[in-house]
N, C-alpha and C positions, 0 to 999 in steps of 0.2 A: 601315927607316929607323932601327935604333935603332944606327947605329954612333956613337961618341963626336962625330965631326963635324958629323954628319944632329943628331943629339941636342939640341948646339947653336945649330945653326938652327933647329929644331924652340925650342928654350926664348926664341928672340932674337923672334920668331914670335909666340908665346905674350903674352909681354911687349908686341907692337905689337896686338896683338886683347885684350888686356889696357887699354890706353892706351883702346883707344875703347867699353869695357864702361865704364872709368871718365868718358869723357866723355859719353855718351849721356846724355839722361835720364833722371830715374828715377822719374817720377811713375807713368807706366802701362806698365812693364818686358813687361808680356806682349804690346803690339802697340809696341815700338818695336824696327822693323825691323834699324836698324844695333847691337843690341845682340845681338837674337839669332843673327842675321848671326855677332856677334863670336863668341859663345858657342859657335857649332856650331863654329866655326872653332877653336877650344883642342877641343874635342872630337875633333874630327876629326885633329887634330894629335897630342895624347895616345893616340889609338887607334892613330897610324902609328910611334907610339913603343914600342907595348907598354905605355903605363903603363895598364892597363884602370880599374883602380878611377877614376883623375882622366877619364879618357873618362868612362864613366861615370856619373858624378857632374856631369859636364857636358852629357852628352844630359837626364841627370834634368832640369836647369835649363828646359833647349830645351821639355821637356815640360809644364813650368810654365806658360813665357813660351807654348807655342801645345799647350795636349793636341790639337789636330785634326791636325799634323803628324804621317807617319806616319813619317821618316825617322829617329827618332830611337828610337821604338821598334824599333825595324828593324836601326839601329847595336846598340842592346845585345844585341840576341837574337845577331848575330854574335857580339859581344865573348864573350859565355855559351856560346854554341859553340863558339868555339876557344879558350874556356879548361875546356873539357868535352871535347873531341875526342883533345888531344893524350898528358893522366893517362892516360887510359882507353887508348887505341892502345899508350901504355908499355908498359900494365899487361898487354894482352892479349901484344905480342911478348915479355915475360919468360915468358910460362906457354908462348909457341907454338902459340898458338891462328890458327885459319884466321880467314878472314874472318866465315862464317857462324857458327861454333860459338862455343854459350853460354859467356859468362864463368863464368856462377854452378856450370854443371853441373862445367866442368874445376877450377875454385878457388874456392869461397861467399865464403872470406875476402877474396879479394881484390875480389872482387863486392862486399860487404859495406863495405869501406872506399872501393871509389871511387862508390856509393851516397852512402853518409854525407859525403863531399867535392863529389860531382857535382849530387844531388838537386835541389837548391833552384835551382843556376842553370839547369839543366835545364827545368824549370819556369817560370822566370822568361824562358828563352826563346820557349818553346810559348807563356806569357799573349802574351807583346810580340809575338811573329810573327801570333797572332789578331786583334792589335789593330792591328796592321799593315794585314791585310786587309780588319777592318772600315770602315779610313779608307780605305782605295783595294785596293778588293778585283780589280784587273789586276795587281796588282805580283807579277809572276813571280816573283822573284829572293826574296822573303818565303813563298813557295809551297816551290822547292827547301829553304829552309833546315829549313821543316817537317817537310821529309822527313828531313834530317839530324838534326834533332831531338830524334826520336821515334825514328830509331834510336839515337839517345843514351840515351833513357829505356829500348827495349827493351834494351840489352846491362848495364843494371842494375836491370834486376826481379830482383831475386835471390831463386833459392827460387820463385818464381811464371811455371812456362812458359805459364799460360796471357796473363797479360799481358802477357809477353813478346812471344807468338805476335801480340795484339790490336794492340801499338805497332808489330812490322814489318808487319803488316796495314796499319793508317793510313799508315805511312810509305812504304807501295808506293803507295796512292790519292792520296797527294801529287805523287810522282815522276808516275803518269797525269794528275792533274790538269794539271801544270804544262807536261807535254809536250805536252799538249793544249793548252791557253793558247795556248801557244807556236808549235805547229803552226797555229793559227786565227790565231793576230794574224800571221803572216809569209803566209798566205793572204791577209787585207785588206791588208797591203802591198803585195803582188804585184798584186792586181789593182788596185789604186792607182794602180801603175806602169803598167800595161800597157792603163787605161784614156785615151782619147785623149782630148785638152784639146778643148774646143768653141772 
């Protein structure tokens, strides 16, 4: 969505969920419905834009207005992924690195700096996708990101194969957890289905 035109509407958008943040109430902003409504709504809009910080900065709100919501934690650990995912995949096709092999072992340095760039949101995703699952611990789709995650943290342990070794560890128990999940809830579907009405 971020082409000049989309952008536009996306900002014209903004401004109407904007209009009714300003008219709502504001006495008890954390349970008034059509406020936070508005707010996830610029959020959501901001994230389809690429503008991550004002996403962001606008799930933080959502988080405010309801912390038992978990979609919003959920929204940033993406946004913290795919602005962790894409540096890194760079960094690794400049040096020619396969899939599996250590950043750190082929280049420290470049391990080193997308470390010092990646760390923190890395991190910031792993807290929010836990809290995720603490609020609605079936959410699949919070399960996968884990995994992606965490190999985001292993491919910059740098200098450290054993944690390395520990975070694609966790990040394979994810990938089983979730297939599992997943495999088990489309089994109570099925037999959902196939169970005859009285």
């Amino acid at each position: 969505m971020d082409t000049t035109d989309n952008n536009d509407v996306g900002e014209r958008a903004i401004e109407q969920y904007r209009k009714v943040i300003d008219l709502a109430p504001t006495e008890d902003d954390s349970i008034n419905p059509a406020r936070v409504t508005a707010v996830k709504g610029v959020a959501y809009l901001y994230l389809q834009m690429k503008r991550f910080d004002d996403a962001k900065d606008n799930y933080r709100k959502v988080i405010e207005f309801d912390p038992q919501d978990p979609e919003p934690y959920y929204s940033i650990a993406v946004i913290d992924w795919t602005e962790t995912y894409q540096p890194r995949q760079e960094g690794r096709m400049k040096l020619g690195l396969k899939t599996d092999a250590s950043l750190s072992a082929k280049n420290p340095n470049v391990c080193d700096m997308l470390r010092a760039k990646n760390w923190d949101k890395i991190q910031e995703g792993i807290d929010n996708l836990n809290k995720t699952l603490e609020l609605r611990p079936d959410y699949d789709d919070a399960m996968a990101y884990l995994n992606l995650m965490y190999r985001e943290r292993a491919d910059v342990q740098c200098g450290d194969p054993a944690a390395r070794k520990a975070d694609l560890q966790t990040a394979d128990e994810w990938v089983d957890r979730t297939m599992a999940f997943k495999k088990a809830k489309a089994e109570k579907e099925e037999s959902l289905r196939s169970t005859p009405e009285k």
